[in-house]
N, CA, C and O of each residue as an XYZ file, in Angstrom:
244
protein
N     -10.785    -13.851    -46.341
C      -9.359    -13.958    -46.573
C      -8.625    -13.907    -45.228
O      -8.639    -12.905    -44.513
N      -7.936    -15.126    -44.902
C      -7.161    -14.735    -43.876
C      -5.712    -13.953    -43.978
O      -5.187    -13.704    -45.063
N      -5.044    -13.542    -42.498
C      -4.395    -12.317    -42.906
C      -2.783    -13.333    -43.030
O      -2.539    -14.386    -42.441
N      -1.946    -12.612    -43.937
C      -0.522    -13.152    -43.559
C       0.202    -13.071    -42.664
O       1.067    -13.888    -42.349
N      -0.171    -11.672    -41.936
C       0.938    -12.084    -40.488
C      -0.157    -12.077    -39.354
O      -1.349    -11.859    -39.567
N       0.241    -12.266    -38.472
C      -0.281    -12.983    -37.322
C       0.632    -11.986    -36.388
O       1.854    -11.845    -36.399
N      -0.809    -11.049    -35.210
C       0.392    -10.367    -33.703
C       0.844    -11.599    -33.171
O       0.682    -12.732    -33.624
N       1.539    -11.158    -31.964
C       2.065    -11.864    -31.128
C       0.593    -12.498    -30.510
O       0.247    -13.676    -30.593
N      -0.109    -11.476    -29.923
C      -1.457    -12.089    -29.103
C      -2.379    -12.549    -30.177
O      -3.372    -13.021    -29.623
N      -2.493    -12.622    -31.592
C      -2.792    -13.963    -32.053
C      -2.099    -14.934    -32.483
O      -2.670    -16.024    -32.483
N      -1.012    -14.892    -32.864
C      -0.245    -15.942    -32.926
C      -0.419    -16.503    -31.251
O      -0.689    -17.672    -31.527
N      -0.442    -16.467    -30.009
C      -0.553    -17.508    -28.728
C      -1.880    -18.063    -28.952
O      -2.112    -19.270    -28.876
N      -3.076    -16.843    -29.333
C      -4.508    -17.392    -29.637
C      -4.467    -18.741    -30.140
O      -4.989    -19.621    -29.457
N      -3.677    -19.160    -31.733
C      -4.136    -19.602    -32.377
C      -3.263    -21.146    -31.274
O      -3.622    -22.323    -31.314
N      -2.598    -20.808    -30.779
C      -1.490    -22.179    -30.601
C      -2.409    -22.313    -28.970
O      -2.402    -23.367    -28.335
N      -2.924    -21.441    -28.638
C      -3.407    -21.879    -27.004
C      -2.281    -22.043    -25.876
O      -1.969    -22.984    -25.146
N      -1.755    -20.614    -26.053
C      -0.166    -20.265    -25.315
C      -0.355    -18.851    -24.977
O      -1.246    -18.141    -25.443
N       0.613    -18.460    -24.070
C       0.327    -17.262    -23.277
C       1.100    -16.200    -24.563
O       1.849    -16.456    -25.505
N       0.639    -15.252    -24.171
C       1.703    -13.924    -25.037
C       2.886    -14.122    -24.604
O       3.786    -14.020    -25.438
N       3.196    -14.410    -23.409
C       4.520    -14.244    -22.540
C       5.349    -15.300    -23.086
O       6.555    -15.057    -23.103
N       4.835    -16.786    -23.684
C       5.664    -17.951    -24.106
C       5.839    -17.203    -25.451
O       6.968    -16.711    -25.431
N       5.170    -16.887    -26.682
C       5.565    -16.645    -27.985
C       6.418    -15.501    -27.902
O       7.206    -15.317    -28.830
N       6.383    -14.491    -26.688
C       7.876    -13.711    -26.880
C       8.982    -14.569    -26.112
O      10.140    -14.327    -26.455
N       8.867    -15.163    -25.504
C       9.911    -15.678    -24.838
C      10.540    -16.844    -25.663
O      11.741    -16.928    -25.920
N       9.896    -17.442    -25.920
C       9.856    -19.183    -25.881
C      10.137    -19.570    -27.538
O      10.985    -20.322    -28.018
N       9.057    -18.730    -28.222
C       8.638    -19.306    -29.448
C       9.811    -19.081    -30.735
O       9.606    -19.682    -31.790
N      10.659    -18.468    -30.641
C      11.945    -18.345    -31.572
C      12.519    -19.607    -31.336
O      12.466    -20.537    -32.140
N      13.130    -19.647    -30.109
C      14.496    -20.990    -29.405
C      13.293    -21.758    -29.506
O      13.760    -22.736    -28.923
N      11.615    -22.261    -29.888
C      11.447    -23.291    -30.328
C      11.213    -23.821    -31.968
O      10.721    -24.925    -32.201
N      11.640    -22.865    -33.067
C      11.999    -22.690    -34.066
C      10.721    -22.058    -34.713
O      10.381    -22.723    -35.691
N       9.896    -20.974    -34.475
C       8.820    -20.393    -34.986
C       9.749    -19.131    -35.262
O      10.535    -18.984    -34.326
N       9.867    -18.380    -36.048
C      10.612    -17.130    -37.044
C       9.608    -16.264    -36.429
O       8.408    -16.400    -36.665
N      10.073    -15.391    -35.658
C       9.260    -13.794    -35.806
C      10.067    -12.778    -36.856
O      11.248    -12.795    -37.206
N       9.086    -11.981    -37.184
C       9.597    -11.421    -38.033
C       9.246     -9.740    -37.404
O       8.128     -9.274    -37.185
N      10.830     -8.937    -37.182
C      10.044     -7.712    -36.499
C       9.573     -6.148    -37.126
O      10.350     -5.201    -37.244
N       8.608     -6.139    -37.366
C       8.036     -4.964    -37.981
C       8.598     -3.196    -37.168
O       8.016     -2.888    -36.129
N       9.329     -2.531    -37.547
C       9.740     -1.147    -36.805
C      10.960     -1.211    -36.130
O      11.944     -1.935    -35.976
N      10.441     -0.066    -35.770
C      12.426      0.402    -34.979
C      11.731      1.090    -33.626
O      10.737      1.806    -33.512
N      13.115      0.325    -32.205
C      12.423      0.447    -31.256
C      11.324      0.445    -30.033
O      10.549     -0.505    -30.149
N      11.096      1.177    -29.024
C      10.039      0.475    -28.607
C       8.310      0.608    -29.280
O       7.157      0.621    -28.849
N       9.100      0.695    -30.707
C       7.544      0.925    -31.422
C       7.465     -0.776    -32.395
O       6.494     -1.220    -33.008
N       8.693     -1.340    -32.244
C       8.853     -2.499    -33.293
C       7.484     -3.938    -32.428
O       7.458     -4.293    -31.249
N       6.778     -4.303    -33.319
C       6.012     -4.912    -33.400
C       6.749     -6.556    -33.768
O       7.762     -6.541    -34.467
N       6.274     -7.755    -33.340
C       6.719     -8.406    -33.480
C       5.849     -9.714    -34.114
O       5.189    -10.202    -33.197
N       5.650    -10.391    -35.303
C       4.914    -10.813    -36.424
C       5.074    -12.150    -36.480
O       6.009    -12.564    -35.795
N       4.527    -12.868    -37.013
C       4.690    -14.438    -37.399
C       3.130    -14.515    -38.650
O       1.979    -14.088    -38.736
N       4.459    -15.657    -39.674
C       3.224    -15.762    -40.456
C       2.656    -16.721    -40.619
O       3.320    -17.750    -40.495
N       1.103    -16.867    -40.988
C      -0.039    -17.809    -40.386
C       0.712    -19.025    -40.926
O       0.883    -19.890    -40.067
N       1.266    -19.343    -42.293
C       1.573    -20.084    -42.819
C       2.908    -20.877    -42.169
O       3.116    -21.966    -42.704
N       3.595    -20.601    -41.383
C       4.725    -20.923    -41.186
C       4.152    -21.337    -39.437
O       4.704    -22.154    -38.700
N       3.135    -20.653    -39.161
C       2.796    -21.211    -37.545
C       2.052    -22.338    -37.493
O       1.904    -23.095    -36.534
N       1.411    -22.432    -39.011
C       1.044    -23.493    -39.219
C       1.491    -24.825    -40.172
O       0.648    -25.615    -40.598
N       2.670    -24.931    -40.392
C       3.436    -25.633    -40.366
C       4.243    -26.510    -39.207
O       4.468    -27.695    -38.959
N       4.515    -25.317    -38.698
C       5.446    -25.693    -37.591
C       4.663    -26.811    -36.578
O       5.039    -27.916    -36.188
N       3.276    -25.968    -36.291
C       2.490    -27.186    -35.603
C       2.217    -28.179    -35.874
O       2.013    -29.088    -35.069
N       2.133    -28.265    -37.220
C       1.971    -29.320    -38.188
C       3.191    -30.410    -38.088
O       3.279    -31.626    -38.254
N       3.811    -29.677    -37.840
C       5.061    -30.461    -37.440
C       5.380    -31.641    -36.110
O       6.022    -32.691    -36.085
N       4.656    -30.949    -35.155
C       5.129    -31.588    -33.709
C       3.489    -32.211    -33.278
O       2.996    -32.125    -32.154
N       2.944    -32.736    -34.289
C       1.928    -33.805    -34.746
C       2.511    -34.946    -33.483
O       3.713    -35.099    -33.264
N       1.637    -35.536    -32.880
C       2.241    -36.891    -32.086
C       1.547    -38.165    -33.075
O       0.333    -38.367    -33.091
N       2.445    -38.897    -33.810
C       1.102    -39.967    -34.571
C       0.912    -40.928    -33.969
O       0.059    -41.733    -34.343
C-alpha cells in the first residue's frame, strides 16, 4: 500500500528535485503542501496523488 502523504524529502525523491526546490519552489509552481503542526515542529506534506497529477500534467507530447 502506498502512503497518502508524501515528506518533503520524498516528495523531491519522487520528482528528482532538491528538498530546497519543493520548499521553495513547489507551491508558486502549483503543487499544494499541506502543513501538518504548529511551529517549528509543523511538518510540511504533499499528497502522492496530487504530485502525481501535477506531473502528469507538464507531460511534453
Amino acid at each position: 500500500m502506498t502512503p497518502y502523504l508524501m515528506s518533503a524529502q520524498e516528495t523531491a525523491e519522487l520528482l528528482n528535485m532538491s528538498v530546497t526546490w519543493v520548499y521553495r519552489d513547489a507551491a508558486r509552481c502549483g503543487l499544494t503542501p499541506y502543513k501538518l503542526g504548529e511551529g517549528r515542529n509543523a511538518k510540511i506534506q504533499f499528497k502522492r496523488s496530487e504530485v502525481l497529477k501535477w506531473l502528469e500534467q507538464r507531460r511534453i507530447s
